[in-house]
MOPAC internal coordinates of N, CA, C and O (Angstrom, degrees):
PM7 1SCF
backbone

  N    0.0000 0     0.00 0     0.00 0    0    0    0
  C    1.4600 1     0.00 0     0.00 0    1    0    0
  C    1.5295 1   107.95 1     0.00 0    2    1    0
  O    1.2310 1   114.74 1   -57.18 1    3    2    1
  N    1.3677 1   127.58 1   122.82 1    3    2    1
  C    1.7180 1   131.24 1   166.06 1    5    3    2
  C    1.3387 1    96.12 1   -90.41 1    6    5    3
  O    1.2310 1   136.73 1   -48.97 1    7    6    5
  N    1.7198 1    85.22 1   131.03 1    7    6    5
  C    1.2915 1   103.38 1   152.09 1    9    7    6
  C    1.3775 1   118.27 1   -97.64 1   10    9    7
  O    1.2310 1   122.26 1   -47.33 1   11   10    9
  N    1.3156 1   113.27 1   132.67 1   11   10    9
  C    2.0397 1   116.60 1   170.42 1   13   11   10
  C    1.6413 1   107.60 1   -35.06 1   14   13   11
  O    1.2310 1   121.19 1   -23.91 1   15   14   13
  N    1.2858 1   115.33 1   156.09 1   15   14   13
  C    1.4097 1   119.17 1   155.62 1   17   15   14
  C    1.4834 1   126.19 1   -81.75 1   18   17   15
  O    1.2310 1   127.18 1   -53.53 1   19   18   17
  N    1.1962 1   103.79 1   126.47 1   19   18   17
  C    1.9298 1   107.27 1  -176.32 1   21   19   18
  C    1.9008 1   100.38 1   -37.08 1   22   21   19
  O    1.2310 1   122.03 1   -50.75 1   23   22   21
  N    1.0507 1   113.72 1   129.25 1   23   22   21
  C    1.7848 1   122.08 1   164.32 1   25   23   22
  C    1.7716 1    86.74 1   -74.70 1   26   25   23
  O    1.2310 1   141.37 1   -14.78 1   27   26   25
  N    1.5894 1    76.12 1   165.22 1   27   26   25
  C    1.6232 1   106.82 1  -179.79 1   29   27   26
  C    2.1337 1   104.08 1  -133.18 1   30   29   27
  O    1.2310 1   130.83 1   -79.46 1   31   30   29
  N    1.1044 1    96.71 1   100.54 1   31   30   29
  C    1.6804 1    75.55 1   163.41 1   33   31   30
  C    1.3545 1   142.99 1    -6.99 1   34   33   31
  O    1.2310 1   104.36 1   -87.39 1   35   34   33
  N    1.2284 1   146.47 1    92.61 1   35   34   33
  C    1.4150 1   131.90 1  -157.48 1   37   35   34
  C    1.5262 1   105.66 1   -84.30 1   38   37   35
  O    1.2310 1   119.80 1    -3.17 1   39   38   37
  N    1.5867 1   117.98 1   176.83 1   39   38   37
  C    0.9411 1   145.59 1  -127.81 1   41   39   38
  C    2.0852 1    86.82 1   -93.75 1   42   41   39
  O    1.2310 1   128.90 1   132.90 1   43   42   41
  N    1.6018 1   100.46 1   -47.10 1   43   42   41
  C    1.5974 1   104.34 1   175.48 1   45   43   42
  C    1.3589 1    98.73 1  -128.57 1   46   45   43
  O    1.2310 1   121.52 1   -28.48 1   47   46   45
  N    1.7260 1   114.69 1   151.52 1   47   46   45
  C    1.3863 1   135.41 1  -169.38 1   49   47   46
  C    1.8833 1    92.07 1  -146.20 1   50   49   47
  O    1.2310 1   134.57 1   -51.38 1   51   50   49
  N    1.5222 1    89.42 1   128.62 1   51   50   49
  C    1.6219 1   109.30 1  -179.67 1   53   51   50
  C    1.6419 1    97.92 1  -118.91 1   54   53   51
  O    1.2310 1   129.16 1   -79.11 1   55   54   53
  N    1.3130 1    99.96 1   100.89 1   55   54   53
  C    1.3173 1   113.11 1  -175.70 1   57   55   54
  C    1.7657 1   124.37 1  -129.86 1   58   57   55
  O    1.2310 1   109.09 1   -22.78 1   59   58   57
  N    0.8184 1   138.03 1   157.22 1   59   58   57
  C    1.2325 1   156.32 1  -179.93 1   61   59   58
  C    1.9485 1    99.98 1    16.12 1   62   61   59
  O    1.2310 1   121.88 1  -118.00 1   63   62   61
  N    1.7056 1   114.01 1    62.00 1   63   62   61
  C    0.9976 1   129.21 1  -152.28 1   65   63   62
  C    1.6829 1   124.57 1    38.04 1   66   65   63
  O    1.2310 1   107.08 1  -139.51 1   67   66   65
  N    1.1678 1   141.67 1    40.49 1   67   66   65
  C    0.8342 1   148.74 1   125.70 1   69   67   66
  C    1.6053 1   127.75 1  -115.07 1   70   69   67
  O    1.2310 1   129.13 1   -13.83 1   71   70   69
  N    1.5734 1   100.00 1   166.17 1   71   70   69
  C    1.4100 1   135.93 1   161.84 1   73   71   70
  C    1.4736 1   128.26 1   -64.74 1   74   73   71
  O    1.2310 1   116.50 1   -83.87 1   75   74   73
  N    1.2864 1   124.25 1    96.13 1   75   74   73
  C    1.6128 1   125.30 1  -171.50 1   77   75   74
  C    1.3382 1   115.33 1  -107.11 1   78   77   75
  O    1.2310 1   117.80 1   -79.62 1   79   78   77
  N    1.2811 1   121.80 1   100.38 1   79   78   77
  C    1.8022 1   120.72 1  -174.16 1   81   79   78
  C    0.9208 1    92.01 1   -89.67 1   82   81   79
  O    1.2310 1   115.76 1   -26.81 1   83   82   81
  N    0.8909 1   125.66 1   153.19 1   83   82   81
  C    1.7218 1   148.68 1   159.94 1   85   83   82
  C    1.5546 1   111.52 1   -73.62 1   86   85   83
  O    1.2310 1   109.85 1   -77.40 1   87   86   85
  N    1.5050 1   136.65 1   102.60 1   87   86   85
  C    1.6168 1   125.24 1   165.74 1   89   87   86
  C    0.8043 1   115.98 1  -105.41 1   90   89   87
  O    1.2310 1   112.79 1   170.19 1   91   90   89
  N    1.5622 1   131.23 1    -9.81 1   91   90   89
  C    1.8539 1   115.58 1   161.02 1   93   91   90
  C    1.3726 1   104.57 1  -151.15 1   94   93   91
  O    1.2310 1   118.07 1   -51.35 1   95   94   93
  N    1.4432 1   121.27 1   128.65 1   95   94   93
  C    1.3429 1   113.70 1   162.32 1   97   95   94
  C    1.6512 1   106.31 1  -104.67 1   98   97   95
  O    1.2310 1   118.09 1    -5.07 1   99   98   97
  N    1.5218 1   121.24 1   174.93 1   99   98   97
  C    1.2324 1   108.69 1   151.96 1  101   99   98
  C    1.5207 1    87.61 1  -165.35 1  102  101   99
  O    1.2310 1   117.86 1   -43.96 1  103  102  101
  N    1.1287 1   121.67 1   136.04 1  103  102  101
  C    1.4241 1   127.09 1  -165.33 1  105  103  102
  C    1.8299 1   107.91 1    46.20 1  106  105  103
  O    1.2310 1   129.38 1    58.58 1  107  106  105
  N    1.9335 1    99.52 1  -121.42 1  107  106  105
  C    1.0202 1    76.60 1   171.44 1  109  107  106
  C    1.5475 1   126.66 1  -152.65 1  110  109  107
  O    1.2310 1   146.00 1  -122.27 1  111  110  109
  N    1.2886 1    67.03 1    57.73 1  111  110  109
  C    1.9971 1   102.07 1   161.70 1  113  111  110
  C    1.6581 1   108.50 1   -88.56 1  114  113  111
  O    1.2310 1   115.91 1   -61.32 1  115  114  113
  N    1.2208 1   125.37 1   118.68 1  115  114  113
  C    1.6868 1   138.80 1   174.42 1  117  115  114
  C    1.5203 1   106.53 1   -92.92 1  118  117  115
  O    1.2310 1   122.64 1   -29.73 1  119  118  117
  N    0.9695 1   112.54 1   150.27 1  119  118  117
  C    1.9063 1   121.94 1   144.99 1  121  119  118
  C    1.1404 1   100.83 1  -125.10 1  122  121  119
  O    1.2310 1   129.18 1   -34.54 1  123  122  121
  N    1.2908 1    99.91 1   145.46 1  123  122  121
  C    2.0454 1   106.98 1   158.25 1  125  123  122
  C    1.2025 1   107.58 1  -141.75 1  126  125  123
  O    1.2310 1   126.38 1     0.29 1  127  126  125
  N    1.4933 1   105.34 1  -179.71 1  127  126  125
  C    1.4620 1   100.09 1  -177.53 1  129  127  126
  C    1.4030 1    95.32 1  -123.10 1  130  129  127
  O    1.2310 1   111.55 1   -27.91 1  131  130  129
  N    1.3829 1   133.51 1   152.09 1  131  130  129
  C    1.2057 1   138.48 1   165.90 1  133  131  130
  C    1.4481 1   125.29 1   -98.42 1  134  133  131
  O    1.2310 1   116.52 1   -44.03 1  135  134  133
  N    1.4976 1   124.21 1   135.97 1  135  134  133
  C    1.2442 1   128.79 1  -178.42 1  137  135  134
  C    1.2206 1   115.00 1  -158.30 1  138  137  135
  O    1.2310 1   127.60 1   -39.45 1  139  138  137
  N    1.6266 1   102.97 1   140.55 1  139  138  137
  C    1.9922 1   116.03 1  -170.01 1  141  139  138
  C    1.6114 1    94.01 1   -60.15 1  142  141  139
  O    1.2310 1   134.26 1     4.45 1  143  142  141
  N    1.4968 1    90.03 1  -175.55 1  143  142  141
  C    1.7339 1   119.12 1  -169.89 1  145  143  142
  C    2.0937 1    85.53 1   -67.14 1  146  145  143
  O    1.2310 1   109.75 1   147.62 1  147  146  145
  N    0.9189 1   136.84 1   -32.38 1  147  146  145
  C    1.4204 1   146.72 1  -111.44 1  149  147  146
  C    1.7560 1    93.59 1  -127.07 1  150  149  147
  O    1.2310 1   125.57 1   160.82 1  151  150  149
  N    1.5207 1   106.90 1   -19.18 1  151  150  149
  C    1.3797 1   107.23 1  -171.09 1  153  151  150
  C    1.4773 1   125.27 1    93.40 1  154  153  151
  O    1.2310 1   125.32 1   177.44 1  155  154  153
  N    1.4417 1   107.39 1    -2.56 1  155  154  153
  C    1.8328 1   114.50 1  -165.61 1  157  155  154
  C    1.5260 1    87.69 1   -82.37 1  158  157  155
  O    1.2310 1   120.79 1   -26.87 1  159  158  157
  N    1.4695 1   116.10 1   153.13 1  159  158  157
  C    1.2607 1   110.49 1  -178.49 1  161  159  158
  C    1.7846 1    91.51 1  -104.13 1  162  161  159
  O    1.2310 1   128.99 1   -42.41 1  163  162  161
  N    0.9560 1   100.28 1   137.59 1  163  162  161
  C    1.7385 1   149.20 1  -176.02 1  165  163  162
  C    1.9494 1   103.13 1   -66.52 1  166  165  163
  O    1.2310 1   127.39 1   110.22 1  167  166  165
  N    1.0155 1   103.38 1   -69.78 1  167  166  165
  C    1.6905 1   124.00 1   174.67 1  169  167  166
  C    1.9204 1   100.71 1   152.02 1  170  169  167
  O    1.2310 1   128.85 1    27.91 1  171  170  169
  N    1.2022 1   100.55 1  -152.09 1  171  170  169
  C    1.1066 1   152.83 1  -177.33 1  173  171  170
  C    1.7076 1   125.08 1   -78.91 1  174  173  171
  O    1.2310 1   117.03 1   -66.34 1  175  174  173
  N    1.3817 1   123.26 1   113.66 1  175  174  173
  C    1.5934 1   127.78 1  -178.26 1  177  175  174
  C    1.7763 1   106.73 1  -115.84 1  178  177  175
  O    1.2310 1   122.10 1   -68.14 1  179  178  177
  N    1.1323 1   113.58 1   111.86 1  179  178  177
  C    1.5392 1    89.07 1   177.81 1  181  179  178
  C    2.0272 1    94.37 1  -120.45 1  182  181  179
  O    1.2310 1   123.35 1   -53.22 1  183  182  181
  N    1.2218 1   111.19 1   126.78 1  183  182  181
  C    1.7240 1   125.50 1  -149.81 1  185  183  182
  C    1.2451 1   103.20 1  -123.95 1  186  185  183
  O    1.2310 1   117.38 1   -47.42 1  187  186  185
  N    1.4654 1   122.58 1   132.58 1  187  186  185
  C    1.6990 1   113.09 1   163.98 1  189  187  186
  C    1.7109 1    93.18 1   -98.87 1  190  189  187
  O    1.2310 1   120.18 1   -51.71 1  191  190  189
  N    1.7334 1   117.26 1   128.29 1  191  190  189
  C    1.2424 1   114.70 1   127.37 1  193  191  190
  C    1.4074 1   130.08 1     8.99 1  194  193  191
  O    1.2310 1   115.25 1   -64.51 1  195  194  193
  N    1.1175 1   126.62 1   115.49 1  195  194  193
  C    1.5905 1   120.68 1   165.16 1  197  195  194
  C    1.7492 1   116.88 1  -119.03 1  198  197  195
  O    1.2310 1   130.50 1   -71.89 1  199  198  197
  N    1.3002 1    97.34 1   108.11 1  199  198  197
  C    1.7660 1    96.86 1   176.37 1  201  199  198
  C    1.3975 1   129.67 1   -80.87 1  202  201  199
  O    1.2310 1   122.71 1   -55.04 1  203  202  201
  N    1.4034 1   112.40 1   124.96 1  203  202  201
  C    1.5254 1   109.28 1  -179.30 1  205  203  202
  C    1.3578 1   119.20 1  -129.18 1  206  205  203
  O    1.2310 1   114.83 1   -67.13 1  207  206  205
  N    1.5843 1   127.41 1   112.87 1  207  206  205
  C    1.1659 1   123.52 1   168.23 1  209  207  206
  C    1.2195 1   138.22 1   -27.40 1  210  209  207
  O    1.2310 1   104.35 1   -41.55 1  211  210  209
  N    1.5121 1   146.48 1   138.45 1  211  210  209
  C    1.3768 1   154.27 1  -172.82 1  213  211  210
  C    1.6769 1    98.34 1   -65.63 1  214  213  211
  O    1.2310 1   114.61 1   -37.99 1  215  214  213
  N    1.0772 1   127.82 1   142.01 1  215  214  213
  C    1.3605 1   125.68 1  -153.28 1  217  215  214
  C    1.6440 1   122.35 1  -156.20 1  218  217  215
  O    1.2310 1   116.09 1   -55.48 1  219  218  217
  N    1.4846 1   125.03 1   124.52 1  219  218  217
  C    1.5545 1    96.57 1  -156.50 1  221  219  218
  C    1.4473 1    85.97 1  -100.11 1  222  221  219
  O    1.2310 1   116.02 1   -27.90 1  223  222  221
  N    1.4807 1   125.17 1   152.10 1  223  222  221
  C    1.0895 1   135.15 1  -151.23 1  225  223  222
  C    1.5761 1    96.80 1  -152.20 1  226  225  223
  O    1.2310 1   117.98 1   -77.42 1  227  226  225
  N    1.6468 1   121.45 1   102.58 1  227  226  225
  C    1.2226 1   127.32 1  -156.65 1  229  227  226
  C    1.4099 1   122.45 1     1.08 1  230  229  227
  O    1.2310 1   123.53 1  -100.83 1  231  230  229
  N    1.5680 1   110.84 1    79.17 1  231  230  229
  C    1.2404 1   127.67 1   175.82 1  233  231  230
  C    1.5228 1   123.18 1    71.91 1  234  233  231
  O    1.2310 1   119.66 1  -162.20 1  235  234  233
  N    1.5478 1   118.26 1    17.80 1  235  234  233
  C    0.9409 1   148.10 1  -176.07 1  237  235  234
  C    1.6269 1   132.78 1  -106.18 1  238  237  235
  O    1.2310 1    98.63 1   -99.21 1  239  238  237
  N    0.9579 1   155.94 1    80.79 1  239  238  237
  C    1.6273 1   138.97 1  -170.36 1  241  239  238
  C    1.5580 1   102.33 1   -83.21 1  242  241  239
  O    1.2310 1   130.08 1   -58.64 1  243  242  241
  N    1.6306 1    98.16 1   121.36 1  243  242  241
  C    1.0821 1   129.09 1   169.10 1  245  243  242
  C    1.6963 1   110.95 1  -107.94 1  246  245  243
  O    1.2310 1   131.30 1   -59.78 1  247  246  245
  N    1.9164 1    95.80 1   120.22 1  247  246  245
  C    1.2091 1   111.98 1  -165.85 1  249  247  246
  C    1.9338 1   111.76 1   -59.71 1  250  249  247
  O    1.2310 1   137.65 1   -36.93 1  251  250  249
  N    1.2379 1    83.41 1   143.07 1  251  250  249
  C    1.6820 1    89.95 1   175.40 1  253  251  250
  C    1.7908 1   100.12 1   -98.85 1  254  253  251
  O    1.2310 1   136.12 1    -5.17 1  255  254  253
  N    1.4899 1    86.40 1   174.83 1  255  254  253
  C    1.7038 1    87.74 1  -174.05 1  257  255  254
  C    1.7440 1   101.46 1   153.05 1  258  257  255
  O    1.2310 1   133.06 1    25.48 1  259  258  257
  N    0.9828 1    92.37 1  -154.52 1  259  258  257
  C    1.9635 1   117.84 1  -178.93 1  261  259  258
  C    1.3656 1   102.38 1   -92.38 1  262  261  259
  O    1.2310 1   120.28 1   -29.83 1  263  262  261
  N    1.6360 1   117.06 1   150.17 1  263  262  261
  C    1.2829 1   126.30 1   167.49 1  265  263  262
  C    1.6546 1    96.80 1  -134.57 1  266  265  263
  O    1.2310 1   123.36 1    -6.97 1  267  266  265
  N    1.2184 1   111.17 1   173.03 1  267  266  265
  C    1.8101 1   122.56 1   142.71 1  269  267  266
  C    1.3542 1    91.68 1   -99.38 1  270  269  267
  O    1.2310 1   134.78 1   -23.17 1  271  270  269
  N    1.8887 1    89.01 1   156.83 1  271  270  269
  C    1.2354 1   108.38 1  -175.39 1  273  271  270
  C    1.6550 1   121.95 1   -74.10 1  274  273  271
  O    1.2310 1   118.58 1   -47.11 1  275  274  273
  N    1.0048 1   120.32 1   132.89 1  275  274  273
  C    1.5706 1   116.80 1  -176.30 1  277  275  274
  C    1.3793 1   108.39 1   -63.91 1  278  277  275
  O    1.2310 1   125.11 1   -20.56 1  279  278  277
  N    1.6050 1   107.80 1   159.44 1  279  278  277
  C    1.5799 1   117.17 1  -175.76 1  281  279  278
  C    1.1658 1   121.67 1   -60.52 1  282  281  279
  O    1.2310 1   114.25 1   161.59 1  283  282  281
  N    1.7659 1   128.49 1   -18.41 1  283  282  281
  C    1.2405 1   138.69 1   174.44 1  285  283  282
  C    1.7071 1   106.95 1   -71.61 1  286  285  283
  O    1.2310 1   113.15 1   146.37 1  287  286  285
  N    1.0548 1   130.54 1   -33.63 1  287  286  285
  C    1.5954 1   131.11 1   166.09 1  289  287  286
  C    1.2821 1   128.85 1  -100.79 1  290  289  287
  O    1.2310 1   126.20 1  -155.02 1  291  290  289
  N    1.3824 1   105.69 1    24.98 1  291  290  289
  C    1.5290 1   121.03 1   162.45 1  293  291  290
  C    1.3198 1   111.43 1   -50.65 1  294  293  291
  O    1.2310 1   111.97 1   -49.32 1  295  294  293
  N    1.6625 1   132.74 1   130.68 1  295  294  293
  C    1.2524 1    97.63 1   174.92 1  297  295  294
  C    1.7206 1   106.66 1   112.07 1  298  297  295
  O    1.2310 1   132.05 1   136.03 1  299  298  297
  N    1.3864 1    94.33 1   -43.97 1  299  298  297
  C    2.0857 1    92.23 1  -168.29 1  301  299  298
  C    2.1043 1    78.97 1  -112.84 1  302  301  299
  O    1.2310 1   120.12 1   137.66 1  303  302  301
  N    1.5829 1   117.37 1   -42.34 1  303  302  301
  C    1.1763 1   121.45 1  -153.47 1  305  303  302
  C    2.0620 1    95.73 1  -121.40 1  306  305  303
  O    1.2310 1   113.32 1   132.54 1  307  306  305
  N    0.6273 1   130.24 1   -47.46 1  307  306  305
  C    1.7873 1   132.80 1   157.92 1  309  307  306
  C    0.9107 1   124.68 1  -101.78 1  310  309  307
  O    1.2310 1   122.70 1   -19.41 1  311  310  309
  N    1.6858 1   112.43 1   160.59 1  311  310  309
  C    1.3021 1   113.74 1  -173.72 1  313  311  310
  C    1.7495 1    93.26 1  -172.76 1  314  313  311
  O    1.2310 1   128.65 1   -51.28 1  315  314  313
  N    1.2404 1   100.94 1   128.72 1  315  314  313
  C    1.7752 1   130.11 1  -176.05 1  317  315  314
  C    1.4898 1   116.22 1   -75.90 1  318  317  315
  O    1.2310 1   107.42 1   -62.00 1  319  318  317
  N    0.8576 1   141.06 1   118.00 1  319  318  317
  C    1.5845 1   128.69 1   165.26 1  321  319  318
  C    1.5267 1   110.98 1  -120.12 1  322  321  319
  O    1.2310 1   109.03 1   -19.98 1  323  322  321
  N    1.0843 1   138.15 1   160.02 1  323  322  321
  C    1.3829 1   160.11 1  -175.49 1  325  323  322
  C    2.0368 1   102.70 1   -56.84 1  326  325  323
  O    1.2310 1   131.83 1   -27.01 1  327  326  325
  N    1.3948 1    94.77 1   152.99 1  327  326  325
  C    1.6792 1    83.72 1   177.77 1  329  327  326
  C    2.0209 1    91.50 1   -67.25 1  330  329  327
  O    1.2310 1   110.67 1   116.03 1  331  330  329
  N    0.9487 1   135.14 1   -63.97 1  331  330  329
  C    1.3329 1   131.44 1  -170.18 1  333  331  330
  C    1.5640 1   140.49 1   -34.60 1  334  333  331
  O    1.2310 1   139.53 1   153.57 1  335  334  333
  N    2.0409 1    79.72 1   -26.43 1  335  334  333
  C    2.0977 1    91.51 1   169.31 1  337  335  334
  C    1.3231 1   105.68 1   -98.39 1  338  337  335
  O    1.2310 1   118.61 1  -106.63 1  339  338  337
  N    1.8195 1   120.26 1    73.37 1  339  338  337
  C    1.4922 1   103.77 1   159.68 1  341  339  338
  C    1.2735 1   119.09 1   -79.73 1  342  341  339
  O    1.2310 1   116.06 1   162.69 1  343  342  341
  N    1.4163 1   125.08 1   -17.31 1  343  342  341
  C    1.7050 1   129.70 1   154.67 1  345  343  342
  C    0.8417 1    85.13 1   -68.80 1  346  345  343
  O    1.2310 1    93.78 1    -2.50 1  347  346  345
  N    1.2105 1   162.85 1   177.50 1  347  346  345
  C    1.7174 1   148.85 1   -76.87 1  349  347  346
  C    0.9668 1   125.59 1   -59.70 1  350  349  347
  O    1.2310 1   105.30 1  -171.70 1  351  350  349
  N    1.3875 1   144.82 1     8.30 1  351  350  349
  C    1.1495 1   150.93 1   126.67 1  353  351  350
  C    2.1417 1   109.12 1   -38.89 1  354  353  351
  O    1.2310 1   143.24 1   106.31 1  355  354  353
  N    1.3375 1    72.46 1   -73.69 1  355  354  353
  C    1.4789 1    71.60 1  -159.79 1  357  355  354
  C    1.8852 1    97.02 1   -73.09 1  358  357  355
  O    1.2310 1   109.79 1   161.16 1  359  358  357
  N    0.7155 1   136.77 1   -18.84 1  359  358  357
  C    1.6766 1   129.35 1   156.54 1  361  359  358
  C    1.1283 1   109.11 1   -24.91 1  362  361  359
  O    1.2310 1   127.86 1   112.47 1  363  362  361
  N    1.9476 1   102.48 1   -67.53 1  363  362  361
  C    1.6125 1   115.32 1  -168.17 1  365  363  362
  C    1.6125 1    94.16 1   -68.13 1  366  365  363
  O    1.2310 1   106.73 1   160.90 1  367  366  365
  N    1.3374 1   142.29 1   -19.10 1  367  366  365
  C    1.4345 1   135.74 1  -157.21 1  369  367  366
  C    2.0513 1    99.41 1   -87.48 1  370  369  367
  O    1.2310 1   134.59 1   162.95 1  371  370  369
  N    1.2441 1    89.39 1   -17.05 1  371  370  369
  C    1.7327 1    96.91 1  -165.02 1  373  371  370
  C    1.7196 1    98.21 1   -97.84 1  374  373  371
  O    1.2310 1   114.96 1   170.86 1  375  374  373
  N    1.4746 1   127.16 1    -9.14 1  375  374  373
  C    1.4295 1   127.06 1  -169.30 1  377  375  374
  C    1.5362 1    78.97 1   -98.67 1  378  377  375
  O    1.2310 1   114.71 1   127.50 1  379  378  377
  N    1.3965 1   127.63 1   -52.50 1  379  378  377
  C    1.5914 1   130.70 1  -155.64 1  381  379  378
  C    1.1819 1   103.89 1   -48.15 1  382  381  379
  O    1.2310 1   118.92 1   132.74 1  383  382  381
  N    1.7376 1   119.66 1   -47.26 1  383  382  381
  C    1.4339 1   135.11 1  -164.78 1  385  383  382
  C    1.5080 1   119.16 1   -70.32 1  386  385  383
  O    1.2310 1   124.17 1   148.52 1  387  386  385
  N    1.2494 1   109.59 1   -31.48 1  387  386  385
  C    1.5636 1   150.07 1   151.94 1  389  387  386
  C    1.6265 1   111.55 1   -34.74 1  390  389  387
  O    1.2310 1   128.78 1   110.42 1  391  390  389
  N    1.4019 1   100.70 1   -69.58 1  391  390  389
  C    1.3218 1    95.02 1   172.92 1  393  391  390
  C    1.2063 1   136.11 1  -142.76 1  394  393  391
  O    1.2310 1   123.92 1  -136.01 1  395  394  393
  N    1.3940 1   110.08 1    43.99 1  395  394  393
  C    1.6213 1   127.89 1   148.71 1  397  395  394
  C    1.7085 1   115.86 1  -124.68 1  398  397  395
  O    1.2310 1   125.17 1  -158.46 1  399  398  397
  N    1.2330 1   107.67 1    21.54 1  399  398  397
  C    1.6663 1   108.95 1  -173.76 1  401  399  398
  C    1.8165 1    95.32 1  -113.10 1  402  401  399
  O    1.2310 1   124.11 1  -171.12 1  403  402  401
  N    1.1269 1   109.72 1     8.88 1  403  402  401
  C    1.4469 1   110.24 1  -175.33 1  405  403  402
  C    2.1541 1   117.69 1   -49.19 1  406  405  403
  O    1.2310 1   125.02 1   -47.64 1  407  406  405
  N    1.3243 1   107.97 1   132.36 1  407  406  405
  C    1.6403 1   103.89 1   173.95 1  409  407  406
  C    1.3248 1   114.28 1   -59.08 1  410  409  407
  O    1.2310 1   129.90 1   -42.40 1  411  410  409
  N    1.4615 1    98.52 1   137.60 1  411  410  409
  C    1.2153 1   104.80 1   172.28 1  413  411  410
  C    1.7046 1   123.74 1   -64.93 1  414  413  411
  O    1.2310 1   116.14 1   -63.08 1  415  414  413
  N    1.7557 1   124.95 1   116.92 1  415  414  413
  C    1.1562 1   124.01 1  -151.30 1  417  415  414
  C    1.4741 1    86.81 1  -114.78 1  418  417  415
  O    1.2310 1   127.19 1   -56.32 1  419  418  417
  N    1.3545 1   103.76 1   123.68 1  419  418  417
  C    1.9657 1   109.20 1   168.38 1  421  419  418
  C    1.3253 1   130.37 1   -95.68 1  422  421  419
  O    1.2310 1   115.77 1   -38.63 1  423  422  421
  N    1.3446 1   125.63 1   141.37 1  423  422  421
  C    1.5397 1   125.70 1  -156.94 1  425  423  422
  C    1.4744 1   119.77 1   -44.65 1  426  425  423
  O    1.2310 1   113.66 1   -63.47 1  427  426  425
  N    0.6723 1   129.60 1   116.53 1  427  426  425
  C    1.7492 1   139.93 1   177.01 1  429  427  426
  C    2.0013 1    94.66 1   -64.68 1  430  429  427
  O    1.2310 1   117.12 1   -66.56 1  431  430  429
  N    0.9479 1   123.09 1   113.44 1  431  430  429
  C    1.6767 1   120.42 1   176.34 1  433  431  430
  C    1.4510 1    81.48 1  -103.42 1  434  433  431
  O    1.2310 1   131.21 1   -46.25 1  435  434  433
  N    1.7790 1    95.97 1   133.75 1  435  434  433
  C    1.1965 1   114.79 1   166.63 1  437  435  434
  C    1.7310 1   122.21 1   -88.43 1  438  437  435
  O    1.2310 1   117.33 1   -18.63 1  439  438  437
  N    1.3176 1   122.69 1   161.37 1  439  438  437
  C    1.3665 1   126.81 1  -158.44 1  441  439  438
  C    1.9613 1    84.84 1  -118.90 1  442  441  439
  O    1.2310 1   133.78 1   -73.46 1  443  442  441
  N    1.4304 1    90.96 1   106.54 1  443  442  441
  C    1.3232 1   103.01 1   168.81 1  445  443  442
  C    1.6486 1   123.38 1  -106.49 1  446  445  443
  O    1.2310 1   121.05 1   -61.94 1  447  446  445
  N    1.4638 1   115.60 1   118.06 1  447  446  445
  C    1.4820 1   129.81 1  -144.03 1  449  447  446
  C    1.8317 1    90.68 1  -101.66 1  450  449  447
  O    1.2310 1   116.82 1   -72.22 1  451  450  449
  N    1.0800 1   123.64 1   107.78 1  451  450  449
  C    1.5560 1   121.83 1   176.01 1  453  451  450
  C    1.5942 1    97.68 1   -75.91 1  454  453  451
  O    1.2310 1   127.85 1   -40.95 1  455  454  453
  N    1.1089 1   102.49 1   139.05 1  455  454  453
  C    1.7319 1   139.88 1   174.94 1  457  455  454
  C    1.6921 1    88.22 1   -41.56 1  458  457  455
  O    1.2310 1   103.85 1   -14.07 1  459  458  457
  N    0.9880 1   147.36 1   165.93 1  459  458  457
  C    1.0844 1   161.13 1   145.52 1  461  459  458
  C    1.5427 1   113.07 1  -149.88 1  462  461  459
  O    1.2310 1   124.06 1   -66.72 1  463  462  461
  N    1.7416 1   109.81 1   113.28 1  463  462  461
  C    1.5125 1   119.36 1   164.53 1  465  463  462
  C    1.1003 1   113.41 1    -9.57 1  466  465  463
  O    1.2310 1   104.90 1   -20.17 1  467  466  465
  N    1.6571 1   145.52 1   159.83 1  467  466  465
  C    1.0857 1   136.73 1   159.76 1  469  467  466
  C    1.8135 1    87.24 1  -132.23 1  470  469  467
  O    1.2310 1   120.10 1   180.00 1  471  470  469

C-alpha cells in the first residue's frame, strides 16, 4: 500500500481572490504578503502551519502534511494586517515564532518504586 507524501505549503497561494507570497517562514510560523489579481498589495497574512497526519479515509489514504489555517480559526491561528502594518505584521510574526516553534520535548517515564514491607 503507498502512502502519498506529506505536502508542504508552497512558496505562492491564490486564494480567496488574492495572491499570497510567502516572506518569512521559520518553523511554523509564515508571513505573506497579500495582493489583488491587479498587483495592488492587499496587506499582510501572518499564519501558523497546520499539521495533519496521513489518514485512511474509507479505504482511501489521505495525504498528511501542512495546511493554512481555515477561516473558522482565524484569529486563534491567522491574522490580517493592513498593507501599512508591516511592523505589525512581523511583530505578530515574531510572537507566532515564540509560541508555536516550541522543541520538541519527549516523555520523561517515571520510575515507580513499589512499597515494600519493611
Amino acid at each position: 500500500m503507498n502512502i502519498p507524501p506529506d505536502t508542504v505549503i508552497p512558496l505562492e497561494v491564490h486564494q480567496y481572490g488574492c495572491t499570497l507570497t510567502q516572506i518569512k517562514r521559520t518553523g511554523r510560523a509564515l508571513l505573506y504578503e497579500a495582493r489583488s489579481p491587479e498587483g495592488q498589495p492587499r496587506g499582510y497574512e501572518v499564519m501558523v502551519a497546520r499539521l495533519k497526519k496521513p489518514s485512511l479515509l474509507r479505504g482511501a489514504w489521505m495525504a498528511g502534511g501542512e495546511s493554512l489555517p481555515s477561516p473558522s480559526t482565524w484569529g486563534v491561528f491567522g491574522w490580517s494586517y493592513l498593507p501599512v502594518e508591516l511592523d505589525r505584521a512581523e511583530a505578530k510574526f515574531a510572537t507566532v515564532c515564540k509560541r508555536f516553534n516550541k522543541p520538541e520535548v519527549k516523555p520523561v517515564h517515571r520510575i515507580i518504586r513499589r512499597m515494600v514491607p519493611a
